[in-house]
N, C-alpha and C positions, 0 to 999 in steps of 0.2 A: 789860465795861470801860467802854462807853460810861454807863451806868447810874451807877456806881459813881464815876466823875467827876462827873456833874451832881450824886449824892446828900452827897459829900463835903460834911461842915459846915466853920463857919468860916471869916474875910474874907482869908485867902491864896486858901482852894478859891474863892469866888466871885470874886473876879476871873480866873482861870484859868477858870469856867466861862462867862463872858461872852464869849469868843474863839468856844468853842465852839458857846453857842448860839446867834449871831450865824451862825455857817459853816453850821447847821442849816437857820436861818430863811433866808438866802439862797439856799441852793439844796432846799430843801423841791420847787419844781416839780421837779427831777430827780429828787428821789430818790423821791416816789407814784408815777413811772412803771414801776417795778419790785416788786414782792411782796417783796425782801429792803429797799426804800428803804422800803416802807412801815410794815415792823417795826420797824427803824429809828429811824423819825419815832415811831414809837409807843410805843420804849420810851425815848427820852428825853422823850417827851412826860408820860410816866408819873411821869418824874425829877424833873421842871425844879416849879418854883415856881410859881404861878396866875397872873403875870403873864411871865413867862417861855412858859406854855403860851399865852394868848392872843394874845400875838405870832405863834406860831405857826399859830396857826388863822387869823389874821388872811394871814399868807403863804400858806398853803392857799386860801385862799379865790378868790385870783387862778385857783385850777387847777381849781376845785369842779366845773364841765362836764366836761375829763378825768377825774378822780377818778371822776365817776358812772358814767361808761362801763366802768370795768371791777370788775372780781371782787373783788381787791383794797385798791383806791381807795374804793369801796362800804363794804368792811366797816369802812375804818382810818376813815372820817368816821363813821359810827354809833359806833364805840367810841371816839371823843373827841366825841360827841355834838355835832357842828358845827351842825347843826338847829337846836337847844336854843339855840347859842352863838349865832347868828345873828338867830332870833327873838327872844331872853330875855337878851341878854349878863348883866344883873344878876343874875338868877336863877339862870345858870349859874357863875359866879363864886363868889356864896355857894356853891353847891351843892360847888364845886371846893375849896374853903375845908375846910369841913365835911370833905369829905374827907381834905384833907392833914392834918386836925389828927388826924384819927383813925390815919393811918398813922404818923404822928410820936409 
């Protein structure tokens, strides 16, 4: 459901999903503290638009010490490549570009 809101096209859907990914980005530290918050975060991260996503990594990053310590925080920063985003913002951006155009 969650997926499926952010992916909705159309300027009714995005403003409806600004609510959302605003309640996302703000509580992002709550929710990497759980194995279900961090799917979560990762499949709206998967949804949301490249500036949308960077926001979020951007809120992530306040948690990046917690994250590292565990199993699941570990794997959800490798698979949004927060490294990359950290070191390379530019780079990771095109790269995230590239991407969405291909799934689109």
């Amino acid at each position: 459901v969650l997926e499926a809101a952010l992916r909705t096209p159309g300027e009714g859907a995005a403003q409806a999903r600004e609510p959302l990914q605003e309640t996302l980005r703000s509580n992002a530290a709550k929710l990497v503290r759980s194995r279900a918050g961090c799917f979560v975060l990762g499949a709206a991260f998967d949804a949301s638009p490249t500036a949308a996503q960077e926001s979020l990594l951007a809120a992530l990053a306040a948690s990046e010490a917690e994250l590292r310590g565990t199993t699941h925080g570990n794997a959800l920063l490798r698979r949004l490549r927060f490294d990359h985003y950290k070191s390379h913002p530019g780079s990771w951006a095109s790269m995230q570009e590239r991407a969405q155009r291909k799934r689109d």
